[in-house]
matplotlib code that plots the C-alpha trace (Angstrom):
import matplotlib.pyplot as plt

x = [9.4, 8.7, 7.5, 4.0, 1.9, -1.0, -2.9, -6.0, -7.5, -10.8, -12.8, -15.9, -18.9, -20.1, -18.8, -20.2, -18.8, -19.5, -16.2, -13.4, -12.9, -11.9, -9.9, -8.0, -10.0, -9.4, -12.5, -14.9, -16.9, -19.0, -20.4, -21.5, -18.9, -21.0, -22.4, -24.5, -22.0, -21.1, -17.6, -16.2, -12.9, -10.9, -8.6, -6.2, -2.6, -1.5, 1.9, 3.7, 3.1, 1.9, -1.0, -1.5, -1.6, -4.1, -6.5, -6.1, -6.9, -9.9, -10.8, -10.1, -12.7, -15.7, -15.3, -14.6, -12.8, -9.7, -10.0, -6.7, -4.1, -2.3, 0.4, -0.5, 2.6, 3.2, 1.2, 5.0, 6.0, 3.2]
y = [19.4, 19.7, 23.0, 23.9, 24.8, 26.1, 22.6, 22.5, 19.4, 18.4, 15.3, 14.4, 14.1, 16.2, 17.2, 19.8, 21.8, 18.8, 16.9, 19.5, 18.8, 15.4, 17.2, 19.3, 22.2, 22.9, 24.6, 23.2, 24.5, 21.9, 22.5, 21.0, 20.3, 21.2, 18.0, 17.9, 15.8, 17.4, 18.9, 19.2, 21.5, 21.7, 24.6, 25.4, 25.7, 22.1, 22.0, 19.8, 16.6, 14.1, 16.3, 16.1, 12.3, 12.4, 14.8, 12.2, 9.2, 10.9, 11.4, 7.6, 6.8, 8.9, 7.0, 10.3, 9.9, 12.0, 14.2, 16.7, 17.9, 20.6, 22.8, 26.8, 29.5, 31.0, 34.5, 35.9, 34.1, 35.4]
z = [-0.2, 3.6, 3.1, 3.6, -0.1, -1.3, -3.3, -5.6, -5.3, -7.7, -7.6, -9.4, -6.8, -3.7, -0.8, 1.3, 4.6, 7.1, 5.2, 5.5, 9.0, 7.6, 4.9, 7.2, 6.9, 3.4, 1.6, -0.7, -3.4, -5.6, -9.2, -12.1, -14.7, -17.6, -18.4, -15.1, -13.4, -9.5, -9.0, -5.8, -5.4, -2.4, -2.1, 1.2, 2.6, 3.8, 6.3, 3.9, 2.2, 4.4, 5.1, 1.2, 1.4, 4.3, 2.6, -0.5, 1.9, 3.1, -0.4, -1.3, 1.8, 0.3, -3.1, -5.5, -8.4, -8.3, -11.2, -10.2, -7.7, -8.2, -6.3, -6.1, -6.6, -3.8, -3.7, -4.0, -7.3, -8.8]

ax = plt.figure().add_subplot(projection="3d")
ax.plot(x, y, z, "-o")
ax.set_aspect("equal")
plt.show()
């Protein structure tokens, strides 16, 4: 559980390149969802799980409903 991990995180709004220094640097990509409503998806390695609950306490400070969170397989396990 200490390990570092690969996370997926999506949340309904926008965020653009300025915010992943507050989100550790993860990367960003933001689209509509089909229904015209903005997207955002963070994608990166985080050191363990702290660093997850930081990136999700940045989130809770820009005011983006937390639509997921999932943990990647390891490029190995796949």
């Amino acid at each position: 559980m200490g390990d570092a991990a690969r996370y997926r995180i999506r949340v309904r709004g926008r965020l653009d390149s300025d915010d992943a220094a507050r989100l550790r640097g993860m990367s960003i990509e933001s689209a509509d969802d089909g229904s015209g409503s903005p997207v955002s998806t963070l994608d990166g390695e985080l050191p363990d799980q702290a660093a997850l609950l930081g990136v999700l306490h940045a989130l809770n400070g820009f005011h983006l409903p937390l639509l997921s969170v999932e943990c990647q397989p390891d490029e190995d396990e796949t």
